[in-house]
C-alpha angles and dihedrals in degrees: 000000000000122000109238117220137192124218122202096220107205098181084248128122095244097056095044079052089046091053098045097050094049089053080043077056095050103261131146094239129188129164123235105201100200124199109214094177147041118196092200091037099050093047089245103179115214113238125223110301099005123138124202086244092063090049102068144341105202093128088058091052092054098052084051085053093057101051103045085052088053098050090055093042101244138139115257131209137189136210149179120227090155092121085044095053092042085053107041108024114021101043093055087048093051090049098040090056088050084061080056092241138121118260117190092220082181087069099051088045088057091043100044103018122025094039100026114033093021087050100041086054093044092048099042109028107022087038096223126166088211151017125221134184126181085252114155087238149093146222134206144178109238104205094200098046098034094219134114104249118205111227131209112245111254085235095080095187089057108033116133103198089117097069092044090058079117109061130104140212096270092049093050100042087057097038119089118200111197091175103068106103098032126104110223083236086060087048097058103048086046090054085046090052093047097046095239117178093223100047093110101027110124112244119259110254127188134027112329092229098053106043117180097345134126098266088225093047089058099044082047097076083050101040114038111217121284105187121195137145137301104230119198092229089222107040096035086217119136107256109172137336125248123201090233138344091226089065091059136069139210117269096012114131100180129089094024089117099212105156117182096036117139086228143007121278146199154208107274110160140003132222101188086178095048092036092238140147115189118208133208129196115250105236084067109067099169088099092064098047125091138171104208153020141188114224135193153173079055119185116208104201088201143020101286097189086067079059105046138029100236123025096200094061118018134149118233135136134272142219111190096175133023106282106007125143110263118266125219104225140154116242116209122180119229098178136330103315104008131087135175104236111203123191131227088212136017112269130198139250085347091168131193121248084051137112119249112195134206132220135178100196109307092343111099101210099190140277140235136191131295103238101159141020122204114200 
């Protein structure tokens, strides 16, 4: 008897390619197309000259996922998460930017959504054996350790491992990831052999919920405008005004508006209390370098005593943003969930809010997030 999968159909070309290789494998396949937010519902304000068409295009997305699903002759569903997303996901990102940090809402999607909510209706209503996304990942049963490992893509420009850190053993021993071994140049020509409607569709790039909006503008109908002063961290003069920390980052240099300088700056440092950003010249990057952080709410996606000798004090390697080059660092645990993360080298703009993800070789082991940086 057949496996039955489902598919989370995104209306994207990865996950149509993801369907049509796992009924190419034998499985019975059908899509589940899901909804996360409402503009209406959630209470999203348009800005000034925004249109409803540049908000979302979810719709869009769903007629790509028809007929993709047509095309391969399965069955397709459709589903609300919208107060699931508002809950789980939304409300943390909303708090976490009035602390004036950097929250990764792809990763609680991942964590509450896609492999939770997603999984439990697939499972239970839909009566499925598996899950499977259009992820750049793996997953594999390790015989010796008895637990389910998640694997980098082959694909190391487009690996998504990052954005899985939270998952646990339940959620990977019923997810499938067709994609693993795959290039994105190789997807596409399959999806182009097979006729597929979304062969030549652009990937979708940002945050879901905000499309192809200015990120401030957005965060603006949520967070109403705190201006202060732009400080030179070195010379403690006033150098500009900004309309609110939480809408900047560490490290960013656009959008700080400060005509007349001798050299570009950035955002070095943030006072959320005094309403200040301080600012440093680029050509000066210290200010950017640490050596160490403390992370917490760290979730382990396998047994990690069955990996290193010692659980309190190991040696793996780090990711502390989406595509950076892995970073050889010493975890050492502090209590349950928190570790001091000390790196073997300094490593720049390494900002609190964010994820920072751990791998031994090609395992990712888990993540947690970023709550202090030492310099």
């Amino acid at each position: 008897m057949k496996k039955k999968v489902i598919v989370g159909l995104s209306g994207g070309v990865d996950s149509s390619v993801a369907a049509l290789l796992l009924l190419e494998q034998g499985y019975e396949v059908e899509g589940l197309f899901m909804r996360n937010w409402d503009s209406n519902v959630n209470g999203d304000i348009l800005g000034n000259n925004e249109s409803p068409d540049e908000i979302c295009t979810q719709e869009q997305d769903y007629i790509d996922a028809t007929r993709v699903a047509d095309k391969l002759g399965i069955k397709l569903h459709r589903t609300d998460f919208i107060k699931e997303y508002w809950d789980y996901v939304f409300e943390y990102f909303i708090t976490e930017y009035k602390k004036g940090r950097t929250p990764n809402p792809d990763i609680l999607c991942n964590k509450y959504i896609k492999f939770d909510k997603f999984l439990d209706h697939a499972i239970n209503n839909l009566h499925a054996d598996y899950i499977a996304m259009g992820h750049y990942a793996g997953v594999r049963f390790n015989n010796t350790t008895e637990q389910f490992e998640m694997l980098r893509a082959a694909d190391q420009n487009k690996d998504q491992t990052y954005f899985l850190c939270q998952l646990n053993q339940k959620q990977l021993s019923k997810t499938l990831f067709p994609l693993q071994n795959l290039e994105k140049s190789e997807i596409r020509k399959l999806a182009k052999e097979h006729n597929l409607a979304t062969a030549d569709k652009k990937d979708s790039t940002g945050i879901c919920f905000i499309g192809e909006r200015e990120f401030t503008k957005f965060l603006q109908n949520y967070i109403p405008n705190q201006p202060g002063d732009i400080v030179d961290i070195h010379t403690q003069k006033i150098v500009g005004k900004h309309i609110g920390v939480m809408y900047y980052t560490i490290g960013q240099r656009k959008g700080l508006n400060l005509g007349g300088m001798d050299e570009p700056y950035y955002v070095a440092k943030k006072d959320i209390e005094q309403k200040i950003i301080y600012v440093a010249k680029a050509s000066d990057e210290s200010f950017l370098l640490s050596k160490s952080c403390e992370v917490n709410e760290i979730n382990f996606t396998l047994d990690i005593s069955k990996y290193v000798d010692d659980v309190n004090d190991f040696e793996c390697s780090a990711k502390f943003r989406y595509r950076q080059k892995d970073q050889k660092v010493f975890l050492k645990k502090v209590d349950y969930k928190t570790y001091q993360v000390i790196f073997d080298n300094q490593v720049k703009a390494v900002t609190e809010g964010q994820e920072a993800v751990f791998y031994l070789n090609e395992i990712c082991i888990g993540g947690g997030v970023i709550n202090k940086v030492f310099n």
